[in-house]
C-alpha positions as a Python dict, from the first residue, in 0.01 Angstrom:
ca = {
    (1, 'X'): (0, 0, 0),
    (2, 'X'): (-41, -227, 268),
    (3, 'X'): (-237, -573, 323),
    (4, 'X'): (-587, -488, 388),
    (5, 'X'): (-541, -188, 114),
    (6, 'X'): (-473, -452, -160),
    (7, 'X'): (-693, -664, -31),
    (8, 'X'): (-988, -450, -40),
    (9, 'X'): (-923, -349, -421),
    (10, 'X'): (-931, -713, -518),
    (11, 'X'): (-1266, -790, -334),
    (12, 'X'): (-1355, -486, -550),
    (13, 'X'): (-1191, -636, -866),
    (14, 'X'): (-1444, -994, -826),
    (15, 'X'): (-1787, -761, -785),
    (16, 'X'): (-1703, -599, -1068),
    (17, 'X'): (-1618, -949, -1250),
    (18, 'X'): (-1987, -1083, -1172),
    (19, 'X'): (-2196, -866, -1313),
    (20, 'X'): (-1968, -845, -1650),
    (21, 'X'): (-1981, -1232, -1687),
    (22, 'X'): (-2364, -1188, -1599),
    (23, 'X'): (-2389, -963, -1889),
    (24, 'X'): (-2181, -1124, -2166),
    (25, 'X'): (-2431, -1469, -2076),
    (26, 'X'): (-2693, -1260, -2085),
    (27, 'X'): (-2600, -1102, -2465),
    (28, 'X'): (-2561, -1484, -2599),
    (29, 'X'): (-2923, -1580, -2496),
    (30, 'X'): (-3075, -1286, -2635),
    (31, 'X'): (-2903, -1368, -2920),
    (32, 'X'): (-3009, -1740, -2908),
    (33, 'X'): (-3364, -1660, -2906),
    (34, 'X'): (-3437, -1502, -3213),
    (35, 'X'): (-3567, -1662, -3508),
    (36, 'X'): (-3898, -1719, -3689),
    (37, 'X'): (-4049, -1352, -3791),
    (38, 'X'): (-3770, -1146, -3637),
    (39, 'X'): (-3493, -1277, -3917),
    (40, 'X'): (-3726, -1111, -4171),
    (41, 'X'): (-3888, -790, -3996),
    (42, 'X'): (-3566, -742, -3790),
    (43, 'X'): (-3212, -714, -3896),
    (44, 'X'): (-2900, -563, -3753),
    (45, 'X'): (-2719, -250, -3914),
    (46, 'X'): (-2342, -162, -3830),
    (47, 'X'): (-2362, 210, -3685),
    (48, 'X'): (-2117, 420, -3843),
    (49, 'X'): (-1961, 661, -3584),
    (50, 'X'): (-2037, 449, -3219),
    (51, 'X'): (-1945, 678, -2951),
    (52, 'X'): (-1700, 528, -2681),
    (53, 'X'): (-1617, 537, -2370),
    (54, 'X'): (-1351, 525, -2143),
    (55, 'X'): (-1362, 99, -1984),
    (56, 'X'): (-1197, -23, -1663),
    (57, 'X'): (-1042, -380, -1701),
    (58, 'X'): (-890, -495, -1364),
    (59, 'X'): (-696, -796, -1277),
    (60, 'X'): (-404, -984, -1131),
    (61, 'X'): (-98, -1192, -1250),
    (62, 'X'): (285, -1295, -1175),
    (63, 'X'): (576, -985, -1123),
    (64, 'X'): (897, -1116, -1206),
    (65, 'X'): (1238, -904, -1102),
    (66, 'X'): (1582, -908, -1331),
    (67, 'X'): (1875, -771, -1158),
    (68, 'X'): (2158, -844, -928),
    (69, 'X'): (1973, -1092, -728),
    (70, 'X'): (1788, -1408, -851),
    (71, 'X'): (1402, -1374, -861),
    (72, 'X'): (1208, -1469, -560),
    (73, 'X'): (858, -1547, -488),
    (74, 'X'): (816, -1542, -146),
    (75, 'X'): (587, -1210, -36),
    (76, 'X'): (349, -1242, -355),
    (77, 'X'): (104, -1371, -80),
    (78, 'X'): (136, -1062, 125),
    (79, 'X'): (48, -814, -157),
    (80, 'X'): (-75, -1017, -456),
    (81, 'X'): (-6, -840, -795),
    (82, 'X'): (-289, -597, -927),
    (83, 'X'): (-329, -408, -1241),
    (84, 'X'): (-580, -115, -1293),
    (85, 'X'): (-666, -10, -1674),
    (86, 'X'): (-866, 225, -1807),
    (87, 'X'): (-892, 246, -2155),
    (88, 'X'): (-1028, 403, -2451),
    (89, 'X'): (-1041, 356, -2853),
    (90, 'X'): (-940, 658, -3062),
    (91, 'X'): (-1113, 527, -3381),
    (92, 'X'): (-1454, 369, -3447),
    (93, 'X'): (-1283, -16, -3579),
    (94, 'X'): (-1110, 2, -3246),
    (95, 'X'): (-750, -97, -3417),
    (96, 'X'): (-583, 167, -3205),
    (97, 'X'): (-660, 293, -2798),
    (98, 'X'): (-484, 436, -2522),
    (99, 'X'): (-455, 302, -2174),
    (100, 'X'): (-374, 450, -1840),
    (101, 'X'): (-256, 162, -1623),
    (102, 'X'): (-144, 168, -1281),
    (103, 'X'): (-2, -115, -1105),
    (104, 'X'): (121, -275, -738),
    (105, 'X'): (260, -542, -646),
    (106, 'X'): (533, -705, -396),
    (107, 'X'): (918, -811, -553),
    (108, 'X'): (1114, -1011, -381),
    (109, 'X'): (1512, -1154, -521),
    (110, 'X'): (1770, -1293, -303),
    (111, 'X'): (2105, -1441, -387),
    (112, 'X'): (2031, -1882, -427),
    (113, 'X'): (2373, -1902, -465),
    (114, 'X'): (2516, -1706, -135),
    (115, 'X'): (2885, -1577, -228),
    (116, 'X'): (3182, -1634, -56),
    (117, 'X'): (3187, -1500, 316),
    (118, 'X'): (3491, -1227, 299),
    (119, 'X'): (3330, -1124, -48),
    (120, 'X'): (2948, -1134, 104),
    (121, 'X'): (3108, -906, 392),
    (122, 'X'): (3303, -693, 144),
    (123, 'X'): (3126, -664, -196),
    (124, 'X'): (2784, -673, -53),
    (125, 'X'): (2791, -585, 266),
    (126, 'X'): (2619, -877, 369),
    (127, 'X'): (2293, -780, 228),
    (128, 'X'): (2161, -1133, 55),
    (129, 'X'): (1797, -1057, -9),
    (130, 'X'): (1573, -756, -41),
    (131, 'X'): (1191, -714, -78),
    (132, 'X'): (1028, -360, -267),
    (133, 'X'): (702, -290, -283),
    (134, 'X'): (645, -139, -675),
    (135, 'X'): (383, 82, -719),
    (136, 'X'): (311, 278, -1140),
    (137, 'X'): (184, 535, -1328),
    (138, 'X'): (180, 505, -1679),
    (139, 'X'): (17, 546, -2014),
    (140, 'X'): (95, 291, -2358),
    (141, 'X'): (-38, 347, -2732),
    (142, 'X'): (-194, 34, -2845),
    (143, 'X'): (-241, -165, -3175),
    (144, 'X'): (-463, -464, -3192),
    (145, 'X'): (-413, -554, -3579),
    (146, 'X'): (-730, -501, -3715),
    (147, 'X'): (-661, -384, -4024),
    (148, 'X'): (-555, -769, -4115),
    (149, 'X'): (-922, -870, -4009),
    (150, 'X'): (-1234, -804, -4239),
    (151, 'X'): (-1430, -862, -3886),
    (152, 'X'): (-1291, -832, -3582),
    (153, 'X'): (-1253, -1160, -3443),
    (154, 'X'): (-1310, -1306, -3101),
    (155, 'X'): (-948, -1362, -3044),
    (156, 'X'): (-746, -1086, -3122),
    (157, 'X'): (-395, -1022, -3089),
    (158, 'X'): (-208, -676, -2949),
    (159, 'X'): (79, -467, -2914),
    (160, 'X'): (113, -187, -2726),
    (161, 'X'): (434, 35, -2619),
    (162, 'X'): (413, 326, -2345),
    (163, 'X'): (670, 456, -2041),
    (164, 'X'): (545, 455, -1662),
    (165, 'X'): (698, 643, -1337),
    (166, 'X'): (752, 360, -1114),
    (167, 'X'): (847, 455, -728),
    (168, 'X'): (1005, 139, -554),
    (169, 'X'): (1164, 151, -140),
    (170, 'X'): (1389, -136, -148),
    (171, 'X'): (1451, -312, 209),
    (172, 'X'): (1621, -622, 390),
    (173, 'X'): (1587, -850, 684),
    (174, 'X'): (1962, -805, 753),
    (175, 'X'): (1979, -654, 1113),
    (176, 'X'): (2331, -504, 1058),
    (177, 'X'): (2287, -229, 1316),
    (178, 'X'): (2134, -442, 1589),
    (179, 'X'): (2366, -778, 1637),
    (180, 'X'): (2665, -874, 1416),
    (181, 'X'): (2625, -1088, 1146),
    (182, 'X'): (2726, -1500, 1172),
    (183, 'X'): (2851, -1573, 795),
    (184, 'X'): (2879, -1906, 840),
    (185, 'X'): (2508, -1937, 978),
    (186, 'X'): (2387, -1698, 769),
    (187, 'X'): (2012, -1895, 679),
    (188, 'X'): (1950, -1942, 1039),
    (189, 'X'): (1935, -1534, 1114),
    (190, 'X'): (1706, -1459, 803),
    (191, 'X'): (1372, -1362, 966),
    (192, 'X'): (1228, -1256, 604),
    (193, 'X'): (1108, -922, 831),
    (194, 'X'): (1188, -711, 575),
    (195, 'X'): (1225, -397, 841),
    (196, 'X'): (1620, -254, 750),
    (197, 'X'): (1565, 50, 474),
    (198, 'X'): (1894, 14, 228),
    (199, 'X'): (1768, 345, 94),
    (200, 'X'): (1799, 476, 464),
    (201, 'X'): (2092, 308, 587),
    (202, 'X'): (2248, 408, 323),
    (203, 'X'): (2432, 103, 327),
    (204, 'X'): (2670, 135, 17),
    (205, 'X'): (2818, 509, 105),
    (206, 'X'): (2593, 651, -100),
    (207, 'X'): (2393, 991, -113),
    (208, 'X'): (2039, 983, -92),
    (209, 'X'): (1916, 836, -410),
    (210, 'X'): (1574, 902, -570),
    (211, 'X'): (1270, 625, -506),
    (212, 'X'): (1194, 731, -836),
    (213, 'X'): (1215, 610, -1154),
    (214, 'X'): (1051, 586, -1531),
    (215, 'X'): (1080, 300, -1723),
    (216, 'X'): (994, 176, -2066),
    (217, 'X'): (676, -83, -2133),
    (218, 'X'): (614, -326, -2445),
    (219, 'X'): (320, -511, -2376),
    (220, 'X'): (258, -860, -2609),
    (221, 'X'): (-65, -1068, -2586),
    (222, 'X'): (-411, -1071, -2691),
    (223, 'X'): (-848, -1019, -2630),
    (224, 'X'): (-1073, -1274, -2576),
    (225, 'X'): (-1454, -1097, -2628),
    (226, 'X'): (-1668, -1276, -2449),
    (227, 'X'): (-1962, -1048, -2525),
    (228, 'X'): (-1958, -700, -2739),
    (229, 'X'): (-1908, -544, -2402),
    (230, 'X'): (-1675, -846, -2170),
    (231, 'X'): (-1362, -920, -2294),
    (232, 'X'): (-1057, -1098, -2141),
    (233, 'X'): (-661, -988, -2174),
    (234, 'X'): (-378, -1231, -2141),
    (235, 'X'): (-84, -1049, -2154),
    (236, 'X'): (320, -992, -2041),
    (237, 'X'): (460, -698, -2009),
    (238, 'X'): (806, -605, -2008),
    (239, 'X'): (907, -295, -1806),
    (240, 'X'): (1248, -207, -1821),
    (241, 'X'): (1361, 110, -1600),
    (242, 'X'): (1694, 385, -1561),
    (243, 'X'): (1732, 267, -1207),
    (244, 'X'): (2005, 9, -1099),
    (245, 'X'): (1862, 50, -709),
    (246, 'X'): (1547, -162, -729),
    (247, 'X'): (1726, -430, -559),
    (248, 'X'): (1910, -214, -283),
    (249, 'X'): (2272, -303, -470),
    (250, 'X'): (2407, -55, -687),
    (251, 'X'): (2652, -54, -980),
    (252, 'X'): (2887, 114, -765),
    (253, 'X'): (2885, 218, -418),
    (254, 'X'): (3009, 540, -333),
    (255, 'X'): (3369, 507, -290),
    (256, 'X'): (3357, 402, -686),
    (257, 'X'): (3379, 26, -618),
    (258, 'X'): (3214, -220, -846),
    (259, 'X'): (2922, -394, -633),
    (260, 'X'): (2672, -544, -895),
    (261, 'X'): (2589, -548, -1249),
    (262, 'X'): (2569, -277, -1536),
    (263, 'X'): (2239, -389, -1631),
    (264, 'X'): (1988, -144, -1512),
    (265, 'X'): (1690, -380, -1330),
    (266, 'X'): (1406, -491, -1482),
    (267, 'X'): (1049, -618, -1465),
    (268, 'X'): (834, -833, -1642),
    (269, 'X'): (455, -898, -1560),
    (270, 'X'): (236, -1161, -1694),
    (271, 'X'): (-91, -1072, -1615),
    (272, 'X'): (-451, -1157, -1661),
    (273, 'X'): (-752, -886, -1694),
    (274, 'X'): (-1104, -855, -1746),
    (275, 'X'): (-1270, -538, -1899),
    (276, 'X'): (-1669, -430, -1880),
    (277, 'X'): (-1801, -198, -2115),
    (278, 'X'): (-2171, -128, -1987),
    (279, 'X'): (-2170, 300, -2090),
    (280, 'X'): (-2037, 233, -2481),
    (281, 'X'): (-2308, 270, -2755),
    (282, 'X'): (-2377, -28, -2925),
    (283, 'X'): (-2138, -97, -3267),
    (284, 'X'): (-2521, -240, -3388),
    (285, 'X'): (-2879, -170, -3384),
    (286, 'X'): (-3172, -319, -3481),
    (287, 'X'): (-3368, -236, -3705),
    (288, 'X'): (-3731, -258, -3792),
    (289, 'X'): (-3859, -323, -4112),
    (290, 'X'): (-4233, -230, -4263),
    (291, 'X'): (-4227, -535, -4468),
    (292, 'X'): (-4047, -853, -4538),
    (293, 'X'): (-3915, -915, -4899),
    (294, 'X'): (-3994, -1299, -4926),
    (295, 'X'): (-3970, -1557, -5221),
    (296, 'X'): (-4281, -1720, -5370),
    (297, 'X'): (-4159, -2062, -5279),
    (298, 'X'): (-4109, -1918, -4901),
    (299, 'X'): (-4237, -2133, -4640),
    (300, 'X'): (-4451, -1951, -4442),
    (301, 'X'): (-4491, -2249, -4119),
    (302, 'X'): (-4182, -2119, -3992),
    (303, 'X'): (-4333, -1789, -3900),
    (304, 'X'): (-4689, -1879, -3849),
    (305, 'X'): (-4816, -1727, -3475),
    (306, 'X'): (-5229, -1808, -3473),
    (307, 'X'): (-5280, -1682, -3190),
    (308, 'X'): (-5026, -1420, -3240),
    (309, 'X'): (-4838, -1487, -2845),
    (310, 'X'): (-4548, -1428, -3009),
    (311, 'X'): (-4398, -1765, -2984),
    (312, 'X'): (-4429, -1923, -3362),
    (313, 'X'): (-4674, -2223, -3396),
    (314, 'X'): (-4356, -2417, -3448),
    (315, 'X'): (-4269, -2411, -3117),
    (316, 'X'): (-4625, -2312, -2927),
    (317, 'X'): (-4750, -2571, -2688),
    (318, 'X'): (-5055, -2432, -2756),
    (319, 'X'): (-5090, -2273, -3043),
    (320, 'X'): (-5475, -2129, -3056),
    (321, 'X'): (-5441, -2044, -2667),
    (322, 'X'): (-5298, -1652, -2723),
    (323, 'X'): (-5390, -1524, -2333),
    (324, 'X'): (-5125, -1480, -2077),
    (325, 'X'): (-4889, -1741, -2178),
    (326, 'X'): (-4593, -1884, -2040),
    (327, 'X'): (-4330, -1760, -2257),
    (328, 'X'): (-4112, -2101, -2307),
    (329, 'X'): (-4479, -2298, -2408),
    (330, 'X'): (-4691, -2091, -2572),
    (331, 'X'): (-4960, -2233, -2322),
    (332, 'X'): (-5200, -2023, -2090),
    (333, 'X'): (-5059, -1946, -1762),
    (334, 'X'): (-5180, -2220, -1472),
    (335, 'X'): (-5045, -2089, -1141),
    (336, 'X'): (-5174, -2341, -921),
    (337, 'X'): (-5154, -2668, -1177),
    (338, 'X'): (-5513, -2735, -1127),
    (339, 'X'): (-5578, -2771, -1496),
    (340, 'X'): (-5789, -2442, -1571),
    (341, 'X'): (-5579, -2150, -1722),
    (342, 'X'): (-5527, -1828, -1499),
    (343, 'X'): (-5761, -1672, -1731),
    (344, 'X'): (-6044, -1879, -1633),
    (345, 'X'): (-5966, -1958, -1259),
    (346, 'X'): (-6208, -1794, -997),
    (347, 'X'): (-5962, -2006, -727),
    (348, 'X'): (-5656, -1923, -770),
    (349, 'X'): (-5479, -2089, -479),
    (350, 'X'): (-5644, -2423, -524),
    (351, 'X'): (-5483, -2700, -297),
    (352, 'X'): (-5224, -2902, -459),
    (353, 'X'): (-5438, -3241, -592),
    (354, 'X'): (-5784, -3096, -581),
    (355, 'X'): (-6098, -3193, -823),
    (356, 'X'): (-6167, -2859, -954),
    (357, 'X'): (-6523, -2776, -1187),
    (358, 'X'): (-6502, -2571, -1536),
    (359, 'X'): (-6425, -2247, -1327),
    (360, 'X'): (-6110, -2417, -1104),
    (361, 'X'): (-6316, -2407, -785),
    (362, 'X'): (-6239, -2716, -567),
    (363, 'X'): (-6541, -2949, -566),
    (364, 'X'): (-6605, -3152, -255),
    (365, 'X'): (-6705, -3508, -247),
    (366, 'X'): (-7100, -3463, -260),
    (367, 'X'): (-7047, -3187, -550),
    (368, 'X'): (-6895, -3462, -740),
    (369, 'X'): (-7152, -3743, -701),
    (370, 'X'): (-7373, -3524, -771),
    (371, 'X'): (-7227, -3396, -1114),
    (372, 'X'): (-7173, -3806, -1158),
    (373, 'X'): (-7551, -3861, -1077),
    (374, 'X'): (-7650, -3608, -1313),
    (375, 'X'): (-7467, -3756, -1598),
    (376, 'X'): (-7598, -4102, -1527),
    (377, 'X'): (-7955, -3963, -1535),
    (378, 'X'): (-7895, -3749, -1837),
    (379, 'X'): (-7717, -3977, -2054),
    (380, 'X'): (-7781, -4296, -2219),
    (381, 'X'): (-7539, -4572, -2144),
    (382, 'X'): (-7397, -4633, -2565),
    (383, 'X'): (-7370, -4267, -2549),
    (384, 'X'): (-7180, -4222, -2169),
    (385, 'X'): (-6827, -4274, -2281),
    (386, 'X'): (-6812, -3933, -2390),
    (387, 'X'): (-6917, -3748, -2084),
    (388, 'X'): (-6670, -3638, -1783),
    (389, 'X'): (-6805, -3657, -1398),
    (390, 'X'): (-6764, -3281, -1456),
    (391, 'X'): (-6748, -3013, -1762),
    (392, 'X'): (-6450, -2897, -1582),
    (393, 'X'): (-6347, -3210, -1661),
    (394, 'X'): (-6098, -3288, -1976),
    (395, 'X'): (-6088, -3703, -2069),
    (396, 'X'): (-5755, -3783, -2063),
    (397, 'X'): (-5699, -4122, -2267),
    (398, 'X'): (-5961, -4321, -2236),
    (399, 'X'): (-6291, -4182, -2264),
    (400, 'X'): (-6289, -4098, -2677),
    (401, 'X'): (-6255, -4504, -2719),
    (402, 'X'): (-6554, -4777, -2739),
    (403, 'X'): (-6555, -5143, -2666),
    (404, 'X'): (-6415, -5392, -2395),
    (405, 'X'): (-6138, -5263, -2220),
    (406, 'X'): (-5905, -5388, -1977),
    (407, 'X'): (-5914, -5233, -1666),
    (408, 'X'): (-5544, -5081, -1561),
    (409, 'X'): (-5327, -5241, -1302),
    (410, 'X'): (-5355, -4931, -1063),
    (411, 'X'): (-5780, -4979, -1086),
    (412, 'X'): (-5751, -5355, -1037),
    (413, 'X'): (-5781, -5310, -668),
    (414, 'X'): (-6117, -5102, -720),
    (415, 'X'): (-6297, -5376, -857),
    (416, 'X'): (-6427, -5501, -571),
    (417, 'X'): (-6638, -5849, -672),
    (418, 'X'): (-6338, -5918, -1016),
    (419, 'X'): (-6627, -5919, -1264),
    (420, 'X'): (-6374, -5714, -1435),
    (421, 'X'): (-6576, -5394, -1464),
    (422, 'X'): (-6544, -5113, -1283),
    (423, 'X'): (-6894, -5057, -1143),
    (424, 'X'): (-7102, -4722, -1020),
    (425, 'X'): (-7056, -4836, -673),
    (426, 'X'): (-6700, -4915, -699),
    (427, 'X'): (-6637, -4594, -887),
    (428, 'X'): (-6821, -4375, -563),
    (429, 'X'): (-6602, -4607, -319),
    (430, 'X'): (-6296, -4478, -491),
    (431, 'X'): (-6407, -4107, -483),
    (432, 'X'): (-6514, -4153, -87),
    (433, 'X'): (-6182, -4290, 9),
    (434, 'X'): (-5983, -4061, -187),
    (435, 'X'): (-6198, -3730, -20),
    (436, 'X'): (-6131, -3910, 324),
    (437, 'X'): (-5738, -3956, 253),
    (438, 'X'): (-5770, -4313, 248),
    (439, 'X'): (-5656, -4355, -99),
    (440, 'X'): (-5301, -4334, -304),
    (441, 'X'): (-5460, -4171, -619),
    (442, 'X'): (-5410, -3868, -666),
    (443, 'X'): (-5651, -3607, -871),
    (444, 'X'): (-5550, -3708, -1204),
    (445, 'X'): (-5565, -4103, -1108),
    (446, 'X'): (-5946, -3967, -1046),
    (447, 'X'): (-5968, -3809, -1384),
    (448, 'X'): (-5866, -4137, -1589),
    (449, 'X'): (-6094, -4354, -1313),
    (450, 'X'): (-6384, -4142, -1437),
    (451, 'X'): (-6277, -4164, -1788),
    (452, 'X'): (-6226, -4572, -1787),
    (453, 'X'): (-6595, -4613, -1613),
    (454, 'X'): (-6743, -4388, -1872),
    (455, 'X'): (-6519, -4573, -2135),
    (456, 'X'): (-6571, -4980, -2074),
}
């Protein structure tokens, strides 16, 4: 497996990551926003016999080596680790599943402590450091405990034993064949190319040995669900194999001198994972209920929906206003914020800041002296603090109040002759200059102008 190979499977890895983290946020919120009717009409049921199946989990973590050399680091850059599971539960409280796991990564070792020269040139043919790309096959029984758990919890603990074929091509930047080797400068001609096959060379007299070999796996650590269906694996795994050759250095080389150690070499991998289950049925479902059995002294506010929206009076904006509503208010939909519901617009793209009538339609300066003139005619004075310019028109604070008022800071500047009243005149000055852009207010500073004349 080379760079871009691994590469490309970890860019793989992160898009499936998204869309699994999308979905376990997803899950809470839906969970989050029930309440009110649906506690009583609605209510979850375990399903007996779920049908599974088989998840990917992918993910990434540290390879360390055990054998003749120390363990190195240097190379996990090259070929980062990656693990590939694919699991499945054999029962329906998911205590027990199999997983087929495959696995690649770079391992690097090299002696810290560099021997003697004459037993560097003798022993170990002056072979200090070795690289192997690992690549696996294998398949583990797993336990995750939960017959000590009345619900399976969030965080749940595992154990899980299994055997894997591992095939390994151990190789060194010692360039034996091509110059001779300077034992007393030894760091200086390490290129880290790791280009000279010990398999190939067959640098210790031996025959051709096998690039094969299966190995044992116990794998400790535990689940983090995120969602029902996004969970998250810490975990180390120890891996220990029947081959003494990971490393290049055998036990004995072939003229039945002792080179290394007894010890077989090992692996252990601490690793992180994420699995997405988006195909398995649902361990829940909800179901629907004809009719609610409630207690006399029930409070029946909490459910209350007048104008049945489906958002409870409790938390409805606008709870008598039923017709396309924004779902988070309860309130009819008002696309273009001129004050009149979708439902009622005949504009619907009404400029930002436009005097609209009853209907939403943008009125134009003469339209609303007019309306203004009509009022004046229409109604007696005592009796014009309750009429708008315009039955499009909604007061806003001041026009449902009697008696002197003081006019606001921001209208100070319309009284023109400080008699402290906001005269007709003044109030059509305002409504020119704002109509010819010569004005800061905006519609609604319009509204509450109308509303204080009306008002004082």
């Amino acid at each position: 497996m080379n760079q871009t190979t691994s590469r490309f499977i970890l860019i793989i890895a992160l898009l499936m990551l998204f869309p699994a983290l999308a979905m376990a946020q997803e899950e809470e919120e839906e969970e989050d926003q029930r309440g009110g009717y649906e506690d009583l009409l609605f209510k979850e049921v375990e399903v007996e016999n779920p049908v599974y199946y088989p998840v990917l989990s992918v993910g990434t973590g540290i390879f360390n080596y055990i054998g003749e050399m120390s363990n190195d680091m240097e190379g996990i850059g090259t070929l980062p680790p990656l693990r590939i599971n694919v699991y499945h539960f054999l029962d329906s409280k998911q205590n027990f599943r199999v997983n087929l796991f495959g696995m690649a990564a770079n391992v690097n070792g090299s002696f810290h402590d560099i021997p003697e020269s004459d037993v560097l040139s003798s022993k170990y043919e002056g072979i200090t450091n070795f690289q192997t790309e690992i690549l696996a096959l294998g398949l583990n029984f797993e336990y995750g405990f939960g017959h000590f758990y009345q619900e399976r919890p969030k965080f749940r603990p595992f154990i899980a034993l299994g055997g894997e074929m591992l095939i390994f091509n151990p190789r060194s930047d010692y360039l034996k064949n091509d110059q001779p080797y300077n034992w007393d400068d030894q760091v200086t001609l390490r290129d880290y190319n790791y280009d000279y096959n010990l398999r190939n060379a067959n640098v210790f007299d031996l025959s051709s040995y096998s690039q094969n070999t299966p190995a044992l796996t116990l794998d400790i650590g535990f689940d983090f669900a995120l969602s029902s269906r996004v969970s998250i694996r810490i975990s180390n795994g120890f891996h220990y194999t029947f081959s003494d050759l990971l490393d290049g250095i055998p036990y004995k080389d072939g003229d039945g001198n002792v080179v290394g150690n007894k010890q077989p070499d090992m692996l252990n991998f601490t690793y992180f994972t994420i699995g997405w289950d988006p195909f398995s049925e649902s361990e829940t479902k909800t179901m629907e209920r004809m009719f609610a059995d409630i207690s006399e002294d029930f409070d029946y506010t909490v459910i209350a929906d007048t104008d049945r929206d489906g958002i409870t009076d409790l938390h409805d904006d606008c709870p008598e206003q039923g017709t396309m509503i924004d779902s988070t208010t309860g309130c009819p939909l008002d696309s273009d914020g001129d004050g009149v519901p979708d439902f009622k617009d005949q504009q619907a793209n009404t400029p930002s800041g436009a005097i609209v009538n009853e209907k939403g339609v943008e009125l134009s300066e003469q339209e609303v002296i007019d309306k203004l003139n009509y009022n004046m005619v229409a109604v007696n004075r005592q009796d014009a603090y309750m009429i708008p310019v315009s039955t499009g028109w909604s007061s806003h604070y001041r026009s449902d109040q009697k008696g002197e008022l003081t006019i606001p800071e921001k209208f100070k500047p319309i009284d023109d002759d400080g008699d402290g009243e906001i005269s007709y005149d003044e109030l059509l000055n305002a409504i020119d200059r704002f109509f010819n852009g010569e004005s800061d207010f905006n519609a609604n500073d319009i509204y509450q102008l109308n509303d204080f004349f009306f008002a004082q």
